[in-house]
N, C-alpha and C positions, 0 to 999 in steps of 0.2 A: 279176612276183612276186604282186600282186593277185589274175590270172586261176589261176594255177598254185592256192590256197589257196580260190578259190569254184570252182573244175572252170570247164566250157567254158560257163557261163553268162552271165557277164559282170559287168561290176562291181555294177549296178544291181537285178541282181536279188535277193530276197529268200533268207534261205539255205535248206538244202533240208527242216527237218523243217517250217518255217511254211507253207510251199507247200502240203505236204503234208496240214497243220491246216484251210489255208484251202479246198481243193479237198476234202475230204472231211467237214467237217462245218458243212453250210450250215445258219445257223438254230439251231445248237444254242443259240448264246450268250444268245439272249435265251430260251430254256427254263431256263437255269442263274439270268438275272437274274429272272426270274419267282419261282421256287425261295428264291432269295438273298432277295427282297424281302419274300416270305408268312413266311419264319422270323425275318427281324426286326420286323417288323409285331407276330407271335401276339406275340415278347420281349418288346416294349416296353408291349402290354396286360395281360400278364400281370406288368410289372413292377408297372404301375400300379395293378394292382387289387390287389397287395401294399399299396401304401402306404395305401389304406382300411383297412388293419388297423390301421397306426399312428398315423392321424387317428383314429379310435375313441378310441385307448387314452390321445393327449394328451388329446381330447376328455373322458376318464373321469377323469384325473388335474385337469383344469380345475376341474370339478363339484365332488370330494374337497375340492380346497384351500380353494374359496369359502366349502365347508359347513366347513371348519375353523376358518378364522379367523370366522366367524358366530360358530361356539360358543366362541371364545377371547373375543368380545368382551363376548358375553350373559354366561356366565361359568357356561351350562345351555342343552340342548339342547331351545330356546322353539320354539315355533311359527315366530318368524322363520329359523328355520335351515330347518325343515322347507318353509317360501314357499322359502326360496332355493333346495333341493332340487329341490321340485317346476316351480321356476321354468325352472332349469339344465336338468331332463330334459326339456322342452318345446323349449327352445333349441336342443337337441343332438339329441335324436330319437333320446336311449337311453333306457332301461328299468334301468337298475341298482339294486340292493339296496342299503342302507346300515343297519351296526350303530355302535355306539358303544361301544366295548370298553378294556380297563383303565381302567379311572376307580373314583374314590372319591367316591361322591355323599354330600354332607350333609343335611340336611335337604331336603323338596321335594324333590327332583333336582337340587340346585346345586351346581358344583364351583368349590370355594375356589380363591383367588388360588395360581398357583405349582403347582398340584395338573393331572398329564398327563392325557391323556384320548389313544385312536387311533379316529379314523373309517376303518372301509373297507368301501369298494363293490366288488363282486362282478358281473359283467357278464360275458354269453356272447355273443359275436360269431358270426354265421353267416355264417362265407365259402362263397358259391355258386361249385365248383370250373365246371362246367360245367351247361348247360341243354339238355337235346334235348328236340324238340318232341311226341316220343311216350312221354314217362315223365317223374317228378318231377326234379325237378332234383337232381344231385350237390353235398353239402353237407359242411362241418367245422365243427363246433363250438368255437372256440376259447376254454377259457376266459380273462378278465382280472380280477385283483384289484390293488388301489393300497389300499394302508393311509398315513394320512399322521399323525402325531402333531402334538399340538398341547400348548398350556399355559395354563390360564385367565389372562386379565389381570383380572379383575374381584375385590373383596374384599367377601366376604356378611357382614355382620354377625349373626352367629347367635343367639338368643336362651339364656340362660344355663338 
């Protein structure tokens, strides 16, 4: 019954389109894994050099919040906020803009207890798509903004 279902080859032998795979294409297999291997290779660098987008952008949101609570605690955006700034962009090895927008300044520049204030940084990321060696490198400009709101804890006593 065995032989009648593999024809006159026997039991042992392989069935007949594999014979046919293995006598006819010597060597291909490792051209296909060569192939298989360089496409998950580029995948996996190109996933990687994705995630320096979103190291940046914690990286940018880190900066924001330092300098928020600075200026929550001053109660006015002092010199110490601007160290801490400038301290953060040196750590991080951005460049980002910083304004200080909705607020109600009292006198001097000081913002009363309870009184909101939003810092945000504005930063452009250059992702280098690709580099060849005989022209500038292919570039994207990504911009990134984080606005983070804050609330003075500090209470100014103001002169009448």
């Amino acid at each position: 019954m065995n032989s009648r279902h593999r024809g006159g080859r026997g039991r042992f032998s392989p069935p007949f389109p594999f014979s046919k795979l293995l006598s006819g294409r010597n060597g291909s297999s490792y051209f296909d894994l060569m192939i298989k291997t360089l496409v998950v290779l580029s995948l996996m660098v190109t996933v990687i050099s994705f995630l320096s987008i979103f190291t940046t952008y914690l990286n940018l949101n880190h900066v924001c919040r330092r300098v928020v609570r600075v200026v929550e605690l001053e109660g006015q955006v002092s010199d110490r906020a601007y160290d801490t700034f400038y301290r953060l962009k040196l750590q991080t090895g951005l460049s980002p803009e910083m304004t200080v927008e909705d607020v109600t300044y009292q006198e001097d520049q000081k913002i009363q207890l309870r009184d909101t204030f939003t810092v945000t940084m504005t930063y452009d990321y250059t992702f280098t798509i690709f580099t060849p060696s005989f022209a500038p490198p292919i570039e994207i400009k990504i911009p990134m903004k984080v606005s983070i709101n804050g609330m003075s804890e500090k209470y100014w006593k103001l002169s009448p």
